[in-house]
Structures are given as C-alpha cells and as structure tokens.
mmCIF file as Biopython writes it, N, C-alpha, C and O atoms, coordinates in Angstrom:
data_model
#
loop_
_atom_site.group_PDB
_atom_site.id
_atom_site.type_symbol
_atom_site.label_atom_id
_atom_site.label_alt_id
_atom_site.label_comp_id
_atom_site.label_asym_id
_atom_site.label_entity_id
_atom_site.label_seq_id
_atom_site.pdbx_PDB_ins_code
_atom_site.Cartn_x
_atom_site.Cartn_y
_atom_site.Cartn_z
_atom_site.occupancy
_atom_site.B_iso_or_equiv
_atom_site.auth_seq_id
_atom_site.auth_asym_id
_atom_site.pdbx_PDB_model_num
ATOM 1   N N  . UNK A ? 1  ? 36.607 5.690  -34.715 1.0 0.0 1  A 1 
ATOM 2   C CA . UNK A ? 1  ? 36.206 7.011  -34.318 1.0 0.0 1  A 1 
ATOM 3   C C  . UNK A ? 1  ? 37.437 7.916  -34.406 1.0 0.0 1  A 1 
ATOM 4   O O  . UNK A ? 1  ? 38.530 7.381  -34.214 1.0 0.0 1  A 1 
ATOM 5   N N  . UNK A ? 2  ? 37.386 9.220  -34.672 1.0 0.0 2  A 1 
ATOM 6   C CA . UNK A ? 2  ? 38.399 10.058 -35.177 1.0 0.0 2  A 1 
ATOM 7   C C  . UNK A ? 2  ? 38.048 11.136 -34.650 1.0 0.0 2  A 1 
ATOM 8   O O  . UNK A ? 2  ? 36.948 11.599 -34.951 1.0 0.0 2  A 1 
ATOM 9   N N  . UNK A ? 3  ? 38.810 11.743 -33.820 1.0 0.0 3  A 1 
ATOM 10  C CA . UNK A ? 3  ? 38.515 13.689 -33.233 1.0 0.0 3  A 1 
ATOM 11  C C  . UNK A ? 3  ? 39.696 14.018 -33.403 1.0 0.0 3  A 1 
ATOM 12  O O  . UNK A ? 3  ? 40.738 13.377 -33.264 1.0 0.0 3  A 1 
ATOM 13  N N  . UNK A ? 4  ? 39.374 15.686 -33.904 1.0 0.0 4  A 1 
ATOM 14  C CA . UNK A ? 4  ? 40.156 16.394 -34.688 1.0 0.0 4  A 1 
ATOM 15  C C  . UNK A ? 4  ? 40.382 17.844 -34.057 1.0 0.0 4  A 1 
ATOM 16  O O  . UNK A ? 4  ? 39.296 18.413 -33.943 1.0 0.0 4  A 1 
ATOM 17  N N  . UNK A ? 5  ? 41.055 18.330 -33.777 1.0 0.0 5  A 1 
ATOM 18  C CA . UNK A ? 5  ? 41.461 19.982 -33.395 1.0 0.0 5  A 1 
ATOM 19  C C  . UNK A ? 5  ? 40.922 19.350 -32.095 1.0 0.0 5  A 1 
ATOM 20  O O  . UNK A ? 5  ? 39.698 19.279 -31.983 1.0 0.0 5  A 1 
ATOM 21  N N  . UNK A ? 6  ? 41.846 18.796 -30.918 1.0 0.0 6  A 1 
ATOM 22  C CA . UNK A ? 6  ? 41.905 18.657 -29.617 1.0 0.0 6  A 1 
ATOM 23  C C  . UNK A ? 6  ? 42.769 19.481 -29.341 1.0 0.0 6  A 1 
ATOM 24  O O  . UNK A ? 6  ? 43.774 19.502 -30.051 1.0 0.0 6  A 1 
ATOM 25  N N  . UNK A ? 7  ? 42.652 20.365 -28.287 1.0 0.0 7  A 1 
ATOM 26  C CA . UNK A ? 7  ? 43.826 20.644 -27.903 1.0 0.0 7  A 1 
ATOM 27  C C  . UNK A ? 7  ? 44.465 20.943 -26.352 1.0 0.0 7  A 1 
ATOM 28  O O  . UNK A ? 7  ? 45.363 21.630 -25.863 1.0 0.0 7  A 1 
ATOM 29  N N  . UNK A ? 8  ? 43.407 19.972 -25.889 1.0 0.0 8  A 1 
ATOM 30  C CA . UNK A ? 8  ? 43.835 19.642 -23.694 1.0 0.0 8  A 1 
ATOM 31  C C  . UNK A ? 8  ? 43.230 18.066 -23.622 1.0 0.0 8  A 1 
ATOM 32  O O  . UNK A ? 8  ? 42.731 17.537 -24.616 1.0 0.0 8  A 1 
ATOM 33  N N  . UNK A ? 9  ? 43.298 17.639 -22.802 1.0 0.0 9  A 1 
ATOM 34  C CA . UNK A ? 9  ? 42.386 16.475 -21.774 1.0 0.0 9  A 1 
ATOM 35  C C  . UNK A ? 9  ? 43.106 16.199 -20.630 1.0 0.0 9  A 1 
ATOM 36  O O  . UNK A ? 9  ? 44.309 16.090 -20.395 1.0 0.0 9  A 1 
ATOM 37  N N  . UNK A ? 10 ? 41.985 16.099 -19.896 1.0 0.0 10 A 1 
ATOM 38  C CA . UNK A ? 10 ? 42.445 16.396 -18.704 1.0 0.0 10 A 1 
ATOM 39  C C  . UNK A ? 10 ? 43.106 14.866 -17.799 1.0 0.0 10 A 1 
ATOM 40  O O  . UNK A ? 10 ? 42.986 13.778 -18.362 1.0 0.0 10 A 1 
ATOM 41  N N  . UNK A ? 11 ? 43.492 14.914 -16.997 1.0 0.0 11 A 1 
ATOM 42  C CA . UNK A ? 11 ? 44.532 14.043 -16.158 1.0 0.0 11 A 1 
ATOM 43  C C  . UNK A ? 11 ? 43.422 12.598 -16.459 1.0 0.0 11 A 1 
ATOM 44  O O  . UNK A ? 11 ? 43.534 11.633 -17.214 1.0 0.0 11 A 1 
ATOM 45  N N  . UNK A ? 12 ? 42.342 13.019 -15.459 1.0 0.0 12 A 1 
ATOM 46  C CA . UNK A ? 12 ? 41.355 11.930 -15.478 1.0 0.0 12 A 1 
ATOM 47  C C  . UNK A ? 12 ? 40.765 11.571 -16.399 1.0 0.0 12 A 1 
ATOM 48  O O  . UNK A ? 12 ? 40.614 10.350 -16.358 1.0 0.0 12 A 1 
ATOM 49  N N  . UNK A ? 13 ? 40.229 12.136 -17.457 1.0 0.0 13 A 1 
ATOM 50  C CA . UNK A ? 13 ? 40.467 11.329 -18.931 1.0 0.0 13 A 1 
ATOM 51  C C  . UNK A ? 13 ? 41.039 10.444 -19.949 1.0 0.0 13 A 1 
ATOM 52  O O  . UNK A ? 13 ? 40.539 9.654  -20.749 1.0 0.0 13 A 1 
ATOM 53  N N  . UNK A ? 14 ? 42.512 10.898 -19.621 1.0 0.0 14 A 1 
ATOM 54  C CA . UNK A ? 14 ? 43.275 10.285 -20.573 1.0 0.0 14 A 1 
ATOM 55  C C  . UNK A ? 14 ? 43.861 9.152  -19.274 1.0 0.0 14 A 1 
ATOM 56  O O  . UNK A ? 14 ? 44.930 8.609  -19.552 1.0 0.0 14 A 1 
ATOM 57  N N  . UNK A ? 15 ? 43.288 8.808  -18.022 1.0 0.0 15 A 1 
ATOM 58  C CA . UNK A ? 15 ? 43.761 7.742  -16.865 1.0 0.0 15 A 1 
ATOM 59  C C  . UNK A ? 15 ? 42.247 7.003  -17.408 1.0 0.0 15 A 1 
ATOM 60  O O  . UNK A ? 15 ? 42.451 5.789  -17.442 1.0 0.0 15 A 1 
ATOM 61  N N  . UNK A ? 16 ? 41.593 7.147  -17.605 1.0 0.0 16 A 1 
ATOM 62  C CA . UNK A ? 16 ? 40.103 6.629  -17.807 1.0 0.0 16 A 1 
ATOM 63  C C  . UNK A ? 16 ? 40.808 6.027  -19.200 1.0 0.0 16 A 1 
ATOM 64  O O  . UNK A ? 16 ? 41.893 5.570  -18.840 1.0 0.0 16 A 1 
ATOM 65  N N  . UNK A ? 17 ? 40.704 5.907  -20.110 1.0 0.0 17 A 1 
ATOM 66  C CA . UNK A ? 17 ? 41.012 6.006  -21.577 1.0 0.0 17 A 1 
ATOM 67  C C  . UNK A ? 17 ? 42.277 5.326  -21.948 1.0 0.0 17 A 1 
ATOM 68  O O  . UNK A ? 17 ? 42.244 4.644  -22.972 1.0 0.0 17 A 1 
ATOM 69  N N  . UNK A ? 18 ? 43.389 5.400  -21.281 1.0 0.0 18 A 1 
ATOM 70  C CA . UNK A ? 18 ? 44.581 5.232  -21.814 1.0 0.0 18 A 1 
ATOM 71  C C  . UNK A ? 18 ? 45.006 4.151  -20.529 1.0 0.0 18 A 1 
ATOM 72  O O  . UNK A ? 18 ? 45.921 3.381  -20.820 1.0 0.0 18 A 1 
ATOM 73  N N  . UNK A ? 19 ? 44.465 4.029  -19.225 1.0 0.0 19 A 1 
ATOM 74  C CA . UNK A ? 19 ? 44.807 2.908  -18.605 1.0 0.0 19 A 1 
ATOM 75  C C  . UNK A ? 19 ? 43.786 2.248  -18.072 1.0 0.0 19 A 1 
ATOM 76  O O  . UNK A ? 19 ? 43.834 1.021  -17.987 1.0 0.0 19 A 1 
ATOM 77  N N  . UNK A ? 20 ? 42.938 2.809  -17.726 1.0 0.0 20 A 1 
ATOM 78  C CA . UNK A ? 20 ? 41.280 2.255  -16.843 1.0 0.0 20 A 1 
ATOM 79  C C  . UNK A ? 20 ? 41.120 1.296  -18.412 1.0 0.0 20 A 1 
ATOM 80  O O  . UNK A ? 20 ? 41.659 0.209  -18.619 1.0 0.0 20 A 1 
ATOM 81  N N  . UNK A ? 21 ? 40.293 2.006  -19.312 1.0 0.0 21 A 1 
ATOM 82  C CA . UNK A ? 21 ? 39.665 1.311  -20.350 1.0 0.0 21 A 1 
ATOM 83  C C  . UNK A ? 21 ? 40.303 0.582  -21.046 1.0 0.0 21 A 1 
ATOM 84  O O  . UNK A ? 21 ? 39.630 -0.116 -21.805 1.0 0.0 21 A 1 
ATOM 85  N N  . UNK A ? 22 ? 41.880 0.415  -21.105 1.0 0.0 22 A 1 
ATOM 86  C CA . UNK A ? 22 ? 42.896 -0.242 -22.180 1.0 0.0 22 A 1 
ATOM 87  C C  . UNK A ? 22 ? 42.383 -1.498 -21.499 1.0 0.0 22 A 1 
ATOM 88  O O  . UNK A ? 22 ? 41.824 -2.384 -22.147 1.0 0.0 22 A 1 
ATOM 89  N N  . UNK A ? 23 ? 42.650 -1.597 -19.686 1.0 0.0 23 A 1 
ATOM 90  C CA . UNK A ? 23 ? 43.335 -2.805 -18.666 1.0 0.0 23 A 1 
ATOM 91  C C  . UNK A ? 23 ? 41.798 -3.025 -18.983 1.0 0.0 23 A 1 
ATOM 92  O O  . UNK A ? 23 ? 42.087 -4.205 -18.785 1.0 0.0 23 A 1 
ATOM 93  N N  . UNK A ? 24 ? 40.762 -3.035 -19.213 1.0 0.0 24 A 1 
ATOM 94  C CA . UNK A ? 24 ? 39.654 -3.570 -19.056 1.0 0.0 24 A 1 
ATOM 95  C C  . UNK A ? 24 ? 38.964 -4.091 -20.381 1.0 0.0 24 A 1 
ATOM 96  O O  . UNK A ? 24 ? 37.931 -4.759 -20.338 1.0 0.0 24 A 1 
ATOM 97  N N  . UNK A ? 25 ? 39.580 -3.753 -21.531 1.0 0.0 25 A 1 
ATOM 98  C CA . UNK A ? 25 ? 39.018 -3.976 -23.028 1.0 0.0 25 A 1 
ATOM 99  C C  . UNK A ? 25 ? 40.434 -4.412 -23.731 1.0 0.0 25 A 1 
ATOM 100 O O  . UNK A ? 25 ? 40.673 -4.008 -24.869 1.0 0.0 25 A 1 
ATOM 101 N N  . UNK A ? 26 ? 41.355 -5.233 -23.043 1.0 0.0 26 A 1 
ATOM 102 C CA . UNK A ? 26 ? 42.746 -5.324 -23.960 1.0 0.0 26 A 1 
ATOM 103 C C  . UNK A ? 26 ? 42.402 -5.575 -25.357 1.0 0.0 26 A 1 
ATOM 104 O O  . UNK A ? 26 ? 43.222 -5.334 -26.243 1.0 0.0 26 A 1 
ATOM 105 N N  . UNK A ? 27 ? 40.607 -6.299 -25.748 1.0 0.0 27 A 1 
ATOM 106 C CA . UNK A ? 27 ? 41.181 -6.697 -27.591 1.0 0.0 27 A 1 
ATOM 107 C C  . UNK A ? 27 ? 40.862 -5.109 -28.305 1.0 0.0 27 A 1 
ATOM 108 O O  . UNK A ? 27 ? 40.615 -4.900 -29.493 1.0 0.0 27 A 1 
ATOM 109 N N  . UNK A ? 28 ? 40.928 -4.342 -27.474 1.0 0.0 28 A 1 
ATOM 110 C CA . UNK A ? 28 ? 40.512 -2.791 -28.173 1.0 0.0 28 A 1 
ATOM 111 C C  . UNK A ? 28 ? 41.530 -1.843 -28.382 1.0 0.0 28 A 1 
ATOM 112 O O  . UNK A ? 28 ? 41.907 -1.043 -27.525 1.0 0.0 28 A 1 
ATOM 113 N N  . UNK A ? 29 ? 42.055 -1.955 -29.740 1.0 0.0 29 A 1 
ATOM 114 C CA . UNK A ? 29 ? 43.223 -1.021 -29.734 1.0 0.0 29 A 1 
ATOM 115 C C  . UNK A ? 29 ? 43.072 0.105  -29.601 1.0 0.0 29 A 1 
ATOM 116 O O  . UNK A ? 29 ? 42.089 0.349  -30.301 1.0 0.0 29 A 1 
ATOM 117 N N  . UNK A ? 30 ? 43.623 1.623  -28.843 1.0 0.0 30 A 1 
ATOM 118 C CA . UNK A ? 30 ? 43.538 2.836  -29.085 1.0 0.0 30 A 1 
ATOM 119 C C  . UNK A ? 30 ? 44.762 3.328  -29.234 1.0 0.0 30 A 1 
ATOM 120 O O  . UNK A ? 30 ? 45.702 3.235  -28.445 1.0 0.0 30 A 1 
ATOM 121 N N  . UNK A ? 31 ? 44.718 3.966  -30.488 1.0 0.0 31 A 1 
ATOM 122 C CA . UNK A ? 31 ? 45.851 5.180  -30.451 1.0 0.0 31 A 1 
ATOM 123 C C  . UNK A ? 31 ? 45.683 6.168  -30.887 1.0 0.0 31 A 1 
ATOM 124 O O  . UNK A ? 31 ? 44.590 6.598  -31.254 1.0 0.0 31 A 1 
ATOM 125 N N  . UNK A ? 32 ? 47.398 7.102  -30.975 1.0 0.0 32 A 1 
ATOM 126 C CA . UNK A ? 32 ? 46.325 8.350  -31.225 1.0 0.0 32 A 1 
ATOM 127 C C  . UNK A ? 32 ? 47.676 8.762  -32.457 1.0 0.0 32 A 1 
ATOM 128 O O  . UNK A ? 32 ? 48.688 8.062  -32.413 1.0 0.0 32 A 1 
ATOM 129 N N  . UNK A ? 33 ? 47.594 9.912  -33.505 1.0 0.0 33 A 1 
ATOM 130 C CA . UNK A ? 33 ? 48.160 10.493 -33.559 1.0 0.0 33 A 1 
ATOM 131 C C  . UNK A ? 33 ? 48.044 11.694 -34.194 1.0 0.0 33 A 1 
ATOM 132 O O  . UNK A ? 33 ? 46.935 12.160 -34.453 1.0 0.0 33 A 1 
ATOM 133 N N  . UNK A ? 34 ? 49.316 12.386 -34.545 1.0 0.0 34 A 1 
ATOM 134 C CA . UNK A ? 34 ? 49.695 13.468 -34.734 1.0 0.0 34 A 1 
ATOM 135 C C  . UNK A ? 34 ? 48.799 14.676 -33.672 1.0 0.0 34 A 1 
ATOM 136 O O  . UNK A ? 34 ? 48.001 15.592 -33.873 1.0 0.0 34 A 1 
ATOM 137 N N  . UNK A ? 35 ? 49.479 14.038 -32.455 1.0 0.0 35 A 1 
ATOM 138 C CA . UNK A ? 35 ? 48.791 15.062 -31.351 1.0 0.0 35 A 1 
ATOM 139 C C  . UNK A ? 35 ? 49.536 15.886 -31.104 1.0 0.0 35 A 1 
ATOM 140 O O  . UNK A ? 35 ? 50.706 15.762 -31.464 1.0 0.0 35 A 1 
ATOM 141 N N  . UNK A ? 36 ? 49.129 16.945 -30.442 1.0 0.0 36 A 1 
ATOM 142 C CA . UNK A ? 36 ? 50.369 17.905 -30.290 1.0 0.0 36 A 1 
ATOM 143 C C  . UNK A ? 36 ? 50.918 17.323 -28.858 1.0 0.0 36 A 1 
ATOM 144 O O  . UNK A ? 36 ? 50.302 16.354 -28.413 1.0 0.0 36 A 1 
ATOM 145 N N  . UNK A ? 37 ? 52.112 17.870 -28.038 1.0 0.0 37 A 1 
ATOM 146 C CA . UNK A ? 37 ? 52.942 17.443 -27.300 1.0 0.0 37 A 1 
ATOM 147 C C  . UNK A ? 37 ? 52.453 17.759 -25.868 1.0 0.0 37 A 1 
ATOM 148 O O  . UNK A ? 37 ? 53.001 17.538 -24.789 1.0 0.0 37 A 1 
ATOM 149 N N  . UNK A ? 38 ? 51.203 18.370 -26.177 1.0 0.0 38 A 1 
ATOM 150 C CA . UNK A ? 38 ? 51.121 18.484 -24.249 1.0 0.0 38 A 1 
ATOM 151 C C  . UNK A ? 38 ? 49.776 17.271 -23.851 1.0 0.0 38 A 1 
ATOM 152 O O  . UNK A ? 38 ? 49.325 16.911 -22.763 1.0 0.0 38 A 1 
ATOM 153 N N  . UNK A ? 39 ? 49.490 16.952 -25.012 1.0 0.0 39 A 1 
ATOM 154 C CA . UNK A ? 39 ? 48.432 15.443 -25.183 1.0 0.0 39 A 1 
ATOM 155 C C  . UNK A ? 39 ? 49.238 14.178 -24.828 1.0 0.0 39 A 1 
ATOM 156 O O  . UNK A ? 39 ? 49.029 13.339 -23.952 1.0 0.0 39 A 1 
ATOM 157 N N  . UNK A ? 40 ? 50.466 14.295 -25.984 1.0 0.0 40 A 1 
ATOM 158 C CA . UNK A ? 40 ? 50.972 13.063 -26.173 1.0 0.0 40 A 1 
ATOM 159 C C  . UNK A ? 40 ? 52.019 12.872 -24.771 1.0 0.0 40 A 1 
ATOM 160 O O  . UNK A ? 40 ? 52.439 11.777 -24.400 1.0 0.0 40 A 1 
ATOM 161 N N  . UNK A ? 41 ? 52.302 14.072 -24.160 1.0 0.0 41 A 1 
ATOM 162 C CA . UNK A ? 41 ? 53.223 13.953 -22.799 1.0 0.0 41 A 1 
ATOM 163 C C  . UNK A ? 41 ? 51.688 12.878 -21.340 1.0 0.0 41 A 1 
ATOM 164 O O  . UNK A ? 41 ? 51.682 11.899 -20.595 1.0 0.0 41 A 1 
ATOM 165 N N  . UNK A ? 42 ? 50.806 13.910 -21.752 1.0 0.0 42 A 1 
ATOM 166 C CA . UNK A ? 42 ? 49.319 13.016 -20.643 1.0 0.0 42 A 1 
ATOM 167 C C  . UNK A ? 42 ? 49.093 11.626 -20.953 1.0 0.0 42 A 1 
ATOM 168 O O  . UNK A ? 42 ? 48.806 10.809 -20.078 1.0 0.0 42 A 1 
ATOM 169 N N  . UNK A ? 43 ? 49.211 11.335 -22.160 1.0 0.0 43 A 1 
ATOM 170 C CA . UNK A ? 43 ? 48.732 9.794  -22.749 1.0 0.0 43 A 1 
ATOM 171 C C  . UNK A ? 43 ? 49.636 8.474  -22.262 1.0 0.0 43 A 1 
ATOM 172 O O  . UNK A ? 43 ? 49.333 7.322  -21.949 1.0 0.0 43 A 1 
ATOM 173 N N  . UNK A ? 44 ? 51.297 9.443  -22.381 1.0 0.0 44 A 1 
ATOM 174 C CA . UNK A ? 44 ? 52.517 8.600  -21.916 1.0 0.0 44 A 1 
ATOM 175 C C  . UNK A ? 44 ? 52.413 8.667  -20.676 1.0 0.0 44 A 1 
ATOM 176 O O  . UNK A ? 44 ? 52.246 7.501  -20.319 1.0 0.0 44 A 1 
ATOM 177 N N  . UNK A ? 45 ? 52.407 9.649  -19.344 1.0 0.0 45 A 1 
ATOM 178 C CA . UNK A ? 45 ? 52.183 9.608  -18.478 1.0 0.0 45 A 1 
ATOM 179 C C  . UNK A ? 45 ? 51.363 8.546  -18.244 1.0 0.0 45 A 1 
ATOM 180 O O  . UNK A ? 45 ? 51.910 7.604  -17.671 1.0 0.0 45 A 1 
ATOM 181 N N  . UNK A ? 46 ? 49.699 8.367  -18.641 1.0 0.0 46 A 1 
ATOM 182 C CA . UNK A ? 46 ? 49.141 7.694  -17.920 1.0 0.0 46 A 1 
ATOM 183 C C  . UNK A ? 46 ? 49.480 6.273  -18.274 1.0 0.0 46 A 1 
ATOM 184 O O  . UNK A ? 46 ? 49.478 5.308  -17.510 1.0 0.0 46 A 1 
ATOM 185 N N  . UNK A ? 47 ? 49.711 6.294  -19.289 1.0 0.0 47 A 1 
ATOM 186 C CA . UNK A ? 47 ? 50.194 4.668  -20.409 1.0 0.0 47 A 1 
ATOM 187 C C  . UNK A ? 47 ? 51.115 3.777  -19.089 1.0 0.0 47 A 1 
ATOM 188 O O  . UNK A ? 47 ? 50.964 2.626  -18.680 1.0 0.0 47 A 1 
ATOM 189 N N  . UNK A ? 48 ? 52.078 4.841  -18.673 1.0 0.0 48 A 1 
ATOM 190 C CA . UNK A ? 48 ? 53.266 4.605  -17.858 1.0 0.0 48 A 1 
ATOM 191 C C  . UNK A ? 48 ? 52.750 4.605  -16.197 1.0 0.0 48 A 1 
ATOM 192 O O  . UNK A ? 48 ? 53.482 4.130  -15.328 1.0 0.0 48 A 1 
ATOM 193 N N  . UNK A ? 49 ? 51.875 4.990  -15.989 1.0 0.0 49 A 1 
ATOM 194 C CA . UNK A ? 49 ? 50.889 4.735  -14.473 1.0 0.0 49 A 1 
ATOM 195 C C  . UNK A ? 49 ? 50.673 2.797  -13.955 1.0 0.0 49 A 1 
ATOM 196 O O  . UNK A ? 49 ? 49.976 2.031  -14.621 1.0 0.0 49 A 1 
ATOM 197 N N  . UNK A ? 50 ? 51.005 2.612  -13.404 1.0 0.0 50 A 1 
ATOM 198 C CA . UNK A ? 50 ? 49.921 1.091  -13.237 1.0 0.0 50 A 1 
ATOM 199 C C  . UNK A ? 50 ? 48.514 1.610  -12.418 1.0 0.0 50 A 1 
ATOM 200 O O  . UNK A ? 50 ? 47.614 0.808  -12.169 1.0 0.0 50 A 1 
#
C-alpha cells in the first residue's frame, strides 16, 4: 500500500502504526519514505517510545 501527498498525522496515529501495530504484527514490515520532516520527526518519536 502506498499514500502520497501526506502532509500531518497525528501523535496517535503514527503511536498506533509505528509502535502499537509494529509490537503486535513483527512479520509486517512498515516503512516509509521520502516524507517530509515533520512526519519523519512523529514516526522516530514514536519508533523511540516503548
């Protein structure tokens, strides 16, 4: 799956997505790129959450 011209998500999304759903589906890779920097600062944040 691929989305294109993002340009927010919010706290609880990318905590849903990037640590809820990773810790619960580990054989499911997600990544992302060429996001712009106020995405990729939320994604690391939550990545970096336990």
């Amino acid at each position: 799956m691929h989305y294109t011209d993002i340009e927010s998500i919010g706290q609880g999304f990318a905590d849903e997505i990037f640590r809820v759903y990773r810790r619960e589906h580990p054989e499911v890779n997600i990544s992302f790129v060429h996001a712009i920097s106020s995405i990729r600062r939320m994604v690391e944040h939550m990545r970096n959450t336990k």
